[in-house]
N, C-alpha and C positions, 0 to 999 in steps of 0.2 A: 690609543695613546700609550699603552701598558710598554710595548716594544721599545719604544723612540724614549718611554722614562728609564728603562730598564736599559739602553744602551747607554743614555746620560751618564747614568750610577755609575756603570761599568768603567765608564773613561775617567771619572771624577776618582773612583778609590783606585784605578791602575796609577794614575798620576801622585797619589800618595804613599801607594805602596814604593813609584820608584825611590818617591823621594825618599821614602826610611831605608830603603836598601841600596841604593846607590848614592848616596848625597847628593839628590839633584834638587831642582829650586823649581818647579813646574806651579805653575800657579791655575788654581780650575775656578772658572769665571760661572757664573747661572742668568745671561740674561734673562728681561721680561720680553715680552713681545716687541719686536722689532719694527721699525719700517726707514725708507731714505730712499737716497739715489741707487737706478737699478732695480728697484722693487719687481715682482711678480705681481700683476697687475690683471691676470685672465681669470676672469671670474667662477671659473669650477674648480679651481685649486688654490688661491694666493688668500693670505690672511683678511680681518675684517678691517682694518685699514685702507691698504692698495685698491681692495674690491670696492669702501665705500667711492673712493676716490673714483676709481673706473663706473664705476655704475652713475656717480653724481657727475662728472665730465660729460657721460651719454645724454643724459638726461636733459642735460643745460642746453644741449647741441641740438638735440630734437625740441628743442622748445618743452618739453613737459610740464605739466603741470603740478604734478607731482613726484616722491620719489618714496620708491617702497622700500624698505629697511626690516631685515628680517630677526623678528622673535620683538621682545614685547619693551625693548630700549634699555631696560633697568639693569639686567649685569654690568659690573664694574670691572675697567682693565685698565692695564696702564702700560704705557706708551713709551719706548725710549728710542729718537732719532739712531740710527745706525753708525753715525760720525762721535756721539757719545760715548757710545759703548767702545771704541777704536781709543776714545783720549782715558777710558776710562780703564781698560788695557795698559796703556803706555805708562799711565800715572804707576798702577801698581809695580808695572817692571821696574820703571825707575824710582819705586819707591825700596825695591828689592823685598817685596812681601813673601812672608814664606810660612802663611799662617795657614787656615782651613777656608773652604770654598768662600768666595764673597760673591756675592748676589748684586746684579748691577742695575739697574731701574732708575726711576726718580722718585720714588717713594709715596706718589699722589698716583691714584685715578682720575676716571672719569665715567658716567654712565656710558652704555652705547647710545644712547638719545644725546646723550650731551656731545661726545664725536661726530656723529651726522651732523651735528647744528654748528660746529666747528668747521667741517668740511665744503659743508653748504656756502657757510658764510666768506670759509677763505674761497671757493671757487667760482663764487657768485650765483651761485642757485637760487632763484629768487619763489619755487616752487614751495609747497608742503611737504611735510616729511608724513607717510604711513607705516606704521609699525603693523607686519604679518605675523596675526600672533600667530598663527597659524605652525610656521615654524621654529626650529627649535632655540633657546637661548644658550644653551650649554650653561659651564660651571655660574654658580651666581657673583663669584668676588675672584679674581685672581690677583694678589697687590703683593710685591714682595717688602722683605725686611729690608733692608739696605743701610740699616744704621752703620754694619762694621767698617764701611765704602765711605758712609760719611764723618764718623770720627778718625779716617785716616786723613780726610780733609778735600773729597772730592764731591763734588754734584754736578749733576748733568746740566747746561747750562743751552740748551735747545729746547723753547716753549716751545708745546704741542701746536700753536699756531704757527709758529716760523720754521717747523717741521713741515707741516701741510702743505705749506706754502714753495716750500724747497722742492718737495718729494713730487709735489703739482705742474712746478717749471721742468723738472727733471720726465713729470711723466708726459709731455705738450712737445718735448724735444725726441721724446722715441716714439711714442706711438699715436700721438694727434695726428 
């Protein structure tokens, strides 16, 4: 991760630097985890959202019984529809912000136990969920601050379930 935070930095303080030296208005955004239409959906590379999604579509279709879920459910993340993040954008431009980074999220998590049971439920998986502790969970909390988003007077207004549900018809229409 060190690379991908360390190119983040770089474009967030270039964007400040123009703006002190050239009068420019660049506004540098930090989303949380992403997901929507479009997503990356192949299971050795795409985030844990699209994969729970692919993996629980598999699952449903072969009949399973079950469905494994990997590391032990308990980290917490949070989730913001990809169409949020695009009004959440707009908002600032046409608010003509011209302050320091603002962090865009919805300011709640969730466990990854609580996501699969979301996932399940928006896609009719009527099987078990197994937790492999086996593998690994990574960080334990990633949540961001997003208070300075919300006293400009915006919030994301895509529940995680009408997300899932979107990101689901969206994934049945490319690659079912």
């Amino acid at each position: 991760n060190e690379p991908y935070a360390i190119a983040k930095i770089a474009g967030i303080k270039m964007c400040e630097s123009y703006n002190d030296q050239y009068g420019r208005q660049y506004i540098s955004v930090m989303p949380t985890n992403l997901y929507g239409l479009n997503d990356n959906y192949d299971l050795q590379n795409s985030h844990v959202l699209p994969a729970l999604i692919r993996k629980t579509h598999e699952a449903k279709v072969r009949g399973d019984r079950e469905l494994v879920v990997w590391g032990t459910g308990t980290p917490m993340r949070e989730f913001l529809y990809a169409d949020d993040l695009a009004d959440a954008c707009v908002f600032l431009m046409e608010q003509g912000y011209s302050g320091p980074l603002v962090n865009i999220g919805t300011g709640t998590d969730v466990t990854i136990r609580e996501l699969a049971e979301t996932v399940t439920r928006v896609l009719g998986f009527t099987g078990t969920l197994n937790f492999d502790t086996s593998k690994p969970d990574g960080t334990p909390r990633k949540l961001m601050n997003v208070s300075r988003l919300t006293q400009l007077g915006w919030q994301a207004t895509t529940t995680l379930e009408d997300g899932i549900r979107m990101a689901y018809q969206d994934f049945l229409q490319r690659h079912a």
